[in-house]
C-alpha positions as CSV (number, residue, x, y, z in Angstrom):
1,X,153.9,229.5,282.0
2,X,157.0,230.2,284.1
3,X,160.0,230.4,281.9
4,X,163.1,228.4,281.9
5,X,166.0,230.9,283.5
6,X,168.7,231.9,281.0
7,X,171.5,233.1,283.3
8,X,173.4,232.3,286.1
9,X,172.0,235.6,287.5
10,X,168.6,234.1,287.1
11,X,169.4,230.9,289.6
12,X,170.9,233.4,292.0
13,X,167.7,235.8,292.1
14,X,165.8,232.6,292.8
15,X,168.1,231.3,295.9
16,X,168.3,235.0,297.3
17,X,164.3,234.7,297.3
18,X,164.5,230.8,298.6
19,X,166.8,232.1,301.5
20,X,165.4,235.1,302.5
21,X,161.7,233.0,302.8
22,X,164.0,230.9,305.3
23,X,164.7,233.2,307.7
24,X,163.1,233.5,311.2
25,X,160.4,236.2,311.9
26,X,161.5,238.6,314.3
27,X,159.5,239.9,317.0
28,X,156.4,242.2,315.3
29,X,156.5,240.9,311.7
30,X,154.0,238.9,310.0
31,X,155.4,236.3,307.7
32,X,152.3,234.0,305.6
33,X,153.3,230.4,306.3
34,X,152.9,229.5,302.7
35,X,155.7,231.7,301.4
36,X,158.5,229.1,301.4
37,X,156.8,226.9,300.3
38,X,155.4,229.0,297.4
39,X,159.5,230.2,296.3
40,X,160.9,226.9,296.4
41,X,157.9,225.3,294.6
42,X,158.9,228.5,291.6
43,X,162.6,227.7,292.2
44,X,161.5,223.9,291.4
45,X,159.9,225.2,288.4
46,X,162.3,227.2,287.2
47,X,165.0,224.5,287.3
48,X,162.4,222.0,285.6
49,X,162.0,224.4,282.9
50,X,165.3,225.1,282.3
51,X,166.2,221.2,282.0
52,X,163.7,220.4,279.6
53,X,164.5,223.6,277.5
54,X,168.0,221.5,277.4
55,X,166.8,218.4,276.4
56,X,164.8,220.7,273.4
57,X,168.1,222.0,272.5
58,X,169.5,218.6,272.3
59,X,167.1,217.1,269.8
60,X,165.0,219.9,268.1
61,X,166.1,220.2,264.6
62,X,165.1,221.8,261.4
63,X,162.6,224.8,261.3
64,X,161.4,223.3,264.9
65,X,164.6,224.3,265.9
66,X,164.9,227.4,264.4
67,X,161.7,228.5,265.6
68,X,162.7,227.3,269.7
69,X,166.0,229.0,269.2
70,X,164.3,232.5,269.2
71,X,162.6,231.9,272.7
72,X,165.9,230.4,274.4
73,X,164.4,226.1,273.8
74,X,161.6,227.7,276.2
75,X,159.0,225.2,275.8
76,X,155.4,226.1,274.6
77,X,153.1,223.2,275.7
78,X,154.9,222.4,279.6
79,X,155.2,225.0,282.3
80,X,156.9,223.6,285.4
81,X,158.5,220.6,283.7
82,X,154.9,219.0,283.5
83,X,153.0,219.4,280.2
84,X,150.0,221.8,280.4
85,X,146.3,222.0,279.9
86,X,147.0,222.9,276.4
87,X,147.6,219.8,275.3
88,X,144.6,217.9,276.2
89,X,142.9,220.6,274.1
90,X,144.6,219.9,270.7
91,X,144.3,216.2,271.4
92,X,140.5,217.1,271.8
93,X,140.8,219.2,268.5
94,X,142.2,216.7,266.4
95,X,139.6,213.7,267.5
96,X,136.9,216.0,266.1
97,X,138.9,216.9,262.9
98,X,135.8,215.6,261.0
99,X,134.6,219.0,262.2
100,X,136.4,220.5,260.2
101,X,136.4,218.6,257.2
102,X,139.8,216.9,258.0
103,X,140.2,213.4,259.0
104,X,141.1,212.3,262.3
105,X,143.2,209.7,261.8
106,X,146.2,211.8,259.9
107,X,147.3,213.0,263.2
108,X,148.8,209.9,265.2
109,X,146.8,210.6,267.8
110,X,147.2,207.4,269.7
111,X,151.0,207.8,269.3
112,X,150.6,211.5,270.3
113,X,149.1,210.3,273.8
114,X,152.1,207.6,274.5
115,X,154.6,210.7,274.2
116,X,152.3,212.4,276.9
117,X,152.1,209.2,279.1
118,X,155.4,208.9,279.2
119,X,156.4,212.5,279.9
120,X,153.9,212.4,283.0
121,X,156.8,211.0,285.0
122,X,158.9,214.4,284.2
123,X,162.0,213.0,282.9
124,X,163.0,216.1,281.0
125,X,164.3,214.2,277.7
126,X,160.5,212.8,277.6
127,X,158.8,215.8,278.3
128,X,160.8,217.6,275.7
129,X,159.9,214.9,273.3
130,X,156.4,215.1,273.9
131,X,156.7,219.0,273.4
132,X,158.2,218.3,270.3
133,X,155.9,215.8,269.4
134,X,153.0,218.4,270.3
135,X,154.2,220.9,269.0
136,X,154.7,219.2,265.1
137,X,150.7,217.6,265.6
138,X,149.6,221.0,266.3
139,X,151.7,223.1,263.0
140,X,150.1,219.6,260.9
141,X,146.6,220.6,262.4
142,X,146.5,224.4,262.0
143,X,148.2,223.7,258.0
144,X,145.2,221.5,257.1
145,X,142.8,224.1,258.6
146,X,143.8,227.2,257.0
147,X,144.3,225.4,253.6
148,X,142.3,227.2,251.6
149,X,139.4,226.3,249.7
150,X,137.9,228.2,246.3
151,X,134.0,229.3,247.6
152,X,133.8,232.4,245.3
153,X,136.1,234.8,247.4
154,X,137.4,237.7,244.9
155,X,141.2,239.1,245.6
156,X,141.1,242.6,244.6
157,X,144.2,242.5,246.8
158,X,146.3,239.6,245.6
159,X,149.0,239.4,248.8
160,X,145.7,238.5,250.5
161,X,144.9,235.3,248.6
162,X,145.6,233.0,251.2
163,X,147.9,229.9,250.8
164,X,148.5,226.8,253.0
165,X,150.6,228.6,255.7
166,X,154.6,227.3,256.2
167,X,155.0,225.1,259.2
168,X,157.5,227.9,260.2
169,X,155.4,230.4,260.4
170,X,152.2,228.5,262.2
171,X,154.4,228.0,265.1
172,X,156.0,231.3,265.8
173,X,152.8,233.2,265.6
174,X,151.9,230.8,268.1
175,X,154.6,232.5,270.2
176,X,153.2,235.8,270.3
177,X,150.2,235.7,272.6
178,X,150.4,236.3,276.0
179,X,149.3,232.8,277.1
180,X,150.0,229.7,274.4
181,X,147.1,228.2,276.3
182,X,144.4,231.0,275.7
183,X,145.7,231.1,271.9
184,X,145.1,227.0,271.8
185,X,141.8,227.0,273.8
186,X,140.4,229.8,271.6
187,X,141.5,228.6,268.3
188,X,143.3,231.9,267.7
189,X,144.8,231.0,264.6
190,X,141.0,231.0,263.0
191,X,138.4,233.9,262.7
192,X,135.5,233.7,265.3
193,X,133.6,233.2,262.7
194,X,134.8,229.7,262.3
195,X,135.4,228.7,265.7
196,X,131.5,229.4,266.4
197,X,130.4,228.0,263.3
198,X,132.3,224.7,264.3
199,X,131.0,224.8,267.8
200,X,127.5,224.6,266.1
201,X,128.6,221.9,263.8
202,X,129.7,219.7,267.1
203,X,126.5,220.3,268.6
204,X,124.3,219.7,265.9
205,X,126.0,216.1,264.9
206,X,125.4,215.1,268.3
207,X,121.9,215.2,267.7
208,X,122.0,214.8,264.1
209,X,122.0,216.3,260.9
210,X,120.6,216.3,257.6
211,X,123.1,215.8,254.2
212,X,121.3,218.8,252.6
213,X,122.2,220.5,256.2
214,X,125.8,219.5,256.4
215,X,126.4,220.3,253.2
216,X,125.3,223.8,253.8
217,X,127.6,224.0,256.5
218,X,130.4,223.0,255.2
219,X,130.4,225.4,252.5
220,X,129.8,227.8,255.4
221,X,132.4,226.4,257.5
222,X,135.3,227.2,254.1
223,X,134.4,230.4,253.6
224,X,134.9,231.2,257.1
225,X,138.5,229.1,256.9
226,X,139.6,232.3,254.2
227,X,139.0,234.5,257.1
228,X,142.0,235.9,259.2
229,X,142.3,234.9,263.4
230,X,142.3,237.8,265.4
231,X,145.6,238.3,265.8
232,X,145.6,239.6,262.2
233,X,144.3,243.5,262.5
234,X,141.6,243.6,259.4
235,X,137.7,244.1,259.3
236,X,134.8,241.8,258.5
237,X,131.9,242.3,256.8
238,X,129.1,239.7,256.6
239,X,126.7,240.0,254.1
240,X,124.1,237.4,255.0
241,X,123.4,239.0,258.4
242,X,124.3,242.7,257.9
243,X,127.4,243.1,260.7
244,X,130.9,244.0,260.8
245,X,133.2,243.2,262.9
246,X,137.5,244.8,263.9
247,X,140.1,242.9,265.3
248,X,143.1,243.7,266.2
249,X,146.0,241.9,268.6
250,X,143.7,238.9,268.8
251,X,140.4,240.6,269.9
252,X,137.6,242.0,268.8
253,X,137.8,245.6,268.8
254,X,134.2,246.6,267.6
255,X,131.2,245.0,265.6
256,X,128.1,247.3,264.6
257,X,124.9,246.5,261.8
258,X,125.5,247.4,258.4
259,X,123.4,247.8,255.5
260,X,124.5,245.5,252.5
261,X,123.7,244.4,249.5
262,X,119.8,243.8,248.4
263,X,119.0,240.5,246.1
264,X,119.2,242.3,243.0
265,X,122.6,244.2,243.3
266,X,124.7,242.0,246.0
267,X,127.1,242.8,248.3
268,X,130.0,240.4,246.7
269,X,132.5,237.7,248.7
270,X,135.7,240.2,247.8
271,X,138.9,240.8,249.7
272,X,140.7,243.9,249.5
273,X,143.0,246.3,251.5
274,X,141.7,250.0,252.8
275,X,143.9,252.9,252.1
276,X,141.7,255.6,252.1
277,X,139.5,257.5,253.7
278,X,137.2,260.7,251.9
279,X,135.8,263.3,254.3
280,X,133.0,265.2,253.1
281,X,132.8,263.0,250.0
282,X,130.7,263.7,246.6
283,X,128.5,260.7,245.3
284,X,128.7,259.4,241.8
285,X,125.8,258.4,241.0
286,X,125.7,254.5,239.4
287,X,124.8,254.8,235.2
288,X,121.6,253.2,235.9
289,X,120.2,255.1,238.7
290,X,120.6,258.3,236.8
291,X,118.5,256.1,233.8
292,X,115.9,255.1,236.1
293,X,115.5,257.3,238.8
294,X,117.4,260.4,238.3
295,X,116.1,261.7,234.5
296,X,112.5,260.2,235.9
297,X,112.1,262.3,238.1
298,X,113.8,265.4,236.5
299,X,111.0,264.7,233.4
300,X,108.5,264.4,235.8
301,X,109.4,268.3,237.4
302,X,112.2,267.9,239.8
303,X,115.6,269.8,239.7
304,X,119.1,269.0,240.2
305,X,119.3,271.8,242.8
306,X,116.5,270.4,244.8
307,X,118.0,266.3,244.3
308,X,121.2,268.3,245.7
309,X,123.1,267.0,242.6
310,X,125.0,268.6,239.6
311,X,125.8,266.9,236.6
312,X,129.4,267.2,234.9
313,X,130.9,267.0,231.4
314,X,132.5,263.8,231.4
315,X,134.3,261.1,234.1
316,X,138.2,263.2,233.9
317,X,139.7,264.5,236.7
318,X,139.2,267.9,234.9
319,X,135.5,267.7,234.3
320,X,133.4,270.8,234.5
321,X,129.8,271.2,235.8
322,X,127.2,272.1,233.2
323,X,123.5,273.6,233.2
324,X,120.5,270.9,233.7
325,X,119.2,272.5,230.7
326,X,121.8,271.5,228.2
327,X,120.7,268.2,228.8
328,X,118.5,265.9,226.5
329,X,116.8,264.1,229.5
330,X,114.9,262.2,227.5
331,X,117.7,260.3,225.5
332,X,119.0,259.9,229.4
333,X,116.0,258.1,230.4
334,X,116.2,256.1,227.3
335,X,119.6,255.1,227.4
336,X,120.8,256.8,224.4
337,X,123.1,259.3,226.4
338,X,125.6,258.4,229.6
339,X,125.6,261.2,232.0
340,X,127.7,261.7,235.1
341,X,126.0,263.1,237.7
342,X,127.1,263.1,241.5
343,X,125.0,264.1,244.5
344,X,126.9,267.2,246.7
345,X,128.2,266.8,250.1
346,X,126.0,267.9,252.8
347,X,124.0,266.4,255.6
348,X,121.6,264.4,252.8
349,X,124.5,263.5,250.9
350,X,124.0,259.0,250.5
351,X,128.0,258.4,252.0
352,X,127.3,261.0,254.5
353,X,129.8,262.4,256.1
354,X,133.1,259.8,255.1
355,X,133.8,257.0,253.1
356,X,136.5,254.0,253.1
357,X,138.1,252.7,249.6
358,X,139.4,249.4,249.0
359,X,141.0,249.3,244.7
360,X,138.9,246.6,243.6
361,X,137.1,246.3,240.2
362,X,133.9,245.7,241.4
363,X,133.2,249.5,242.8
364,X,132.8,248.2,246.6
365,X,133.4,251.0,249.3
366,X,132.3,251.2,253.0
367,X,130.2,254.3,253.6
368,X,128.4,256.3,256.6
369,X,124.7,256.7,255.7
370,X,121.9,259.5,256.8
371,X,119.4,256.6,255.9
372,X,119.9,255.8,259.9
373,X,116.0,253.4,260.0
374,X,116.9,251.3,257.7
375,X,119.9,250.1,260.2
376,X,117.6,249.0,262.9
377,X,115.8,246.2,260.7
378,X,116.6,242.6,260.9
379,X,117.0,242.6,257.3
380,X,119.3,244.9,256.2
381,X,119.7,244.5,252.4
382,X,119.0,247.5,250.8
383,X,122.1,249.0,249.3
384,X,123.3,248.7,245.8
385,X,126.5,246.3,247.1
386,X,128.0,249.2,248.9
387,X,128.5,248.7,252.8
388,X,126.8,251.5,254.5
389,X,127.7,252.1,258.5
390,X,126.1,252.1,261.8
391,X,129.0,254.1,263.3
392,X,131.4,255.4,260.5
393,X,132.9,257.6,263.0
394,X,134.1,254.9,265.6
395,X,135.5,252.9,262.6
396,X,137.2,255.9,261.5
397,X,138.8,256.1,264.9
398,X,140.1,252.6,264.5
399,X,141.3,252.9,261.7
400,X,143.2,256.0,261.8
401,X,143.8,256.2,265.3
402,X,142.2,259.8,266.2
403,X,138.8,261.4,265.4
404,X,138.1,262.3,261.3
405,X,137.2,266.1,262.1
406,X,135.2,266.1,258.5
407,X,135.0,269.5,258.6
408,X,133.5,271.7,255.7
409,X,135.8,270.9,252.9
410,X,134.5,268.3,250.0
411,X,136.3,265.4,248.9
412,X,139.2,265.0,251.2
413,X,141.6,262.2,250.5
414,X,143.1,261.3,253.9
415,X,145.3,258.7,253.6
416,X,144.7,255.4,256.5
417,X,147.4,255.3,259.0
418,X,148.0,252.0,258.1
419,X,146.2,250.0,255.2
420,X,144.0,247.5,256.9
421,X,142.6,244.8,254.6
422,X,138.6,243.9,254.7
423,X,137.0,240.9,254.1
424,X,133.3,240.8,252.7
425,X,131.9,237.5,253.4
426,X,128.4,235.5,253.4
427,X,128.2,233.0,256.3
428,X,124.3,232.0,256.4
429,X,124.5,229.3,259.0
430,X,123.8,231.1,262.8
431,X,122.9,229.4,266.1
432,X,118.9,229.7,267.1
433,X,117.4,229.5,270.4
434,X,119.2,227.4,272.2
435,X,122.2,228.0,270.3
436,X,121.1,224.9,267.9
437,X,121.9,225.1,264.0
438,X,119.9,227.3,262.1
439,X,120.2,228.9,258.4
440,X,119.3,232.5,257.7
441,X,117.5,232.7,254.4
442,X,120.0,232.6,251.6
443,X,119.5,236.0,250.2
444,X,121.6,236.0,247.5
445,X,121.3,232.0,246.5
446,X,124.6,231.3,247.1
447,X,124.2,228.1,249.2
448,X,122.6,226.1,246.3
């Protein structure tokens, strides 16, 4: 998009370049036949701009206006006085808001498409119109998309909850990308998540699909919807297909397997900020694995040297180790005693070598793992809800912008460069062979 020219300086650059294209070649020189053309076709454009800019001045009002005001009335949707490619794409959009659970008809489309009919003509008070006209279908379409919808989704962080965005504030992050028509084409205001899960939805309708189906995917489709677009930096965990994904300035920066959650002890839908991350970290071990696995096996001849763990007096920031042998294992394995026991750092350790906290109730970290097979499976629930890495270290760089450096030191609290929040989701609908609709099998039973 060219934009409109702000300053007499600006009209003067662009008649210096018009006249110096006009000049005869002198002997010697080679001058492309297409270049005055090419600058007074820009100087067109420029001046184009710049009068419809003036006509959005005139009639823009309200929070529209507010929000034009801050790029100098330069349009969004028109580049050279005509209206762009952009446009056709929301009008696209907004015929197949069934996809999205929204109805088409809330969106004057009809109406919409006589404003861009009569701006094709480039009057700039009707191309300004239809820009305005656009521009208020499109802040209406996003609003109705990101409104949220409750699916389960826990808020350990609460300033993540999300809320039907302000018109405001749909259209200036608009503003941001590079090009308005990538951010519209893409659907940049949604996660990728959602824009491929309604791609599958369009297909599969136009070959049909069952109610049990669509209901499926509609439930798929809204919790998707309570995911950021990628212009938000955060990280997202799926815990139907075992994968993360980072974003950050409205791309992905890095996806890798994960091991989540299995049947028994789930990986939960949970929102929170990260804050920290722990080099070299200990592992407390959960209440009931030191019931069922840990006194078992002690009973049955093992040591707490050779399990790599040491038990401690209580849960205090001041507790102090004591012997394996002042222990009544057996009321451990019964359940008549609580012990706190954590495994040491070390190559073996079960967070290996760092670990990323979120506050949230529900005792939910992300973790790098020595248990590397079990990340090459196709199924990858095996962990007791905790999210264990493929590559702790390249999320680690991500996140804080340089390499960890662990080092030899437990239990280092190294505070995130900046808190990034992570969203743990479950999004069971996937595209098969062909890219046709298909359903991974609903671990956790969520879908019924």
């Amino acid at each position: 998009m060219t934009a409109p020219a702000t300053s007499a300086t600006g009209a003067t650059k662009a008649k210096a370049v018009a006249g110096k294209a006009a000049k005869p070649k002198k002997a010697g020189t080679s001058v492309r036949k297409t270049a005055p053309a090419k600058a007074a076709r820009s100087a067109a454009e420029i001046a184009r701009d710049r009068a419809v800019a003036g006509a959005i001045h005139a009639s823009a009002d309200g929070w529209m206006a507010r929000v034009y005001a801050q790029r100098s009335y330069a349009p969004l949707w028109v580049s050279g006085g005509r209206i762009g490619p952009a446009a056709d794409r929301l009008i696209h959009y907004l015929g197949d808001a069934d996809l999205d659970n929204l109805k088409p008809s809330s969106y004057g489309i009809e109406k919409l498409r006589a404003r861009l009919d009569a701006a094709r003509g480039g009057d700039p008070a009707r191309v300004a119109a239809a820009e305005l006209a656009l521009s208020d279908a499109f802040v209406l379409y996003v609003r109705d998309q990101r409104k949220p919808r409750d699916v389960g989704m826990k808020w350990a962080d609460a300033a993540l909850k999300p809320k039907r965005p302000r018109p405001e504030a749909v259209l200036r992050a608009a503003t941001f990308p590079k090009s308005f028509t990538a951010y519209v084409e893409d659907m940049g205001w949604m996660s990728p998540r959602y824009v491929e899960l309604r791609q599958l939805s369009a297909q599969a309708r136009t070959g049909g699909i069952a109610t049990a189906a669509l209901g499926r995917l509609r439930l798929n489709l809204d919790r998707a919807r309570l995911l950021p677009g990628p212009w938000t930096r955060h990280v997202e965990v799926d815990a139907s297909s075992g994968r993360l994904w980072y974003y950050e300035a409205g791309a992905t920066r890095g996806t890798m397997r994960v091991v989540v959650g299995t049947r028994e002890t789930q990986t939960p839908m949970l929102a929170g900020t990260l804050q920290w991350a722990i080099l070299n970290p200990y592992w407390n071990v959960p209440d009931y694995l030191v019931r069922k696995n840990i006194a078992t096996k002690v009973l049955a001849g093992r040591t707490l040297a050779s399990l790599h763990m040491e038990a401690l007096s209580d849960w205090t920031a001041a507790a102090r180790p004591i012997p394996a042998s002042a222990i009544d294992w057996p009321a451990v394995a019964a359940g008549r005693r609580e012990l706190r026991l954590r495994e040491l750092p070390g190559p073996a350790n079960s967070m290996g070598k760092v670990k990323f906290l979120f506050p949230n109730d529900e005792g939910i970290y992300l973790h790098d793992t020595p248990n590397r097979p079990l990340l090459q499976k196709d199924d990858r629930h095996f962990s007791n809800g905790c999210i264990r890495l493929e590559d702790a270290a390249r999320l680690g760089r991500w996140l804080m912008g340089r390499p960890l450096n662990p080092g030899k030191k437990p239990e280092q609290a190294v505070a995130l460069t900046a808190p990034t929040p992570v969203y743990l989701t479950y999004l069971t609908a996937t595209g098969g062979a062909g890219r046709t609709l298909g359903f991974r099998d609903d671990v956790y039973g969520r879908d019924r």
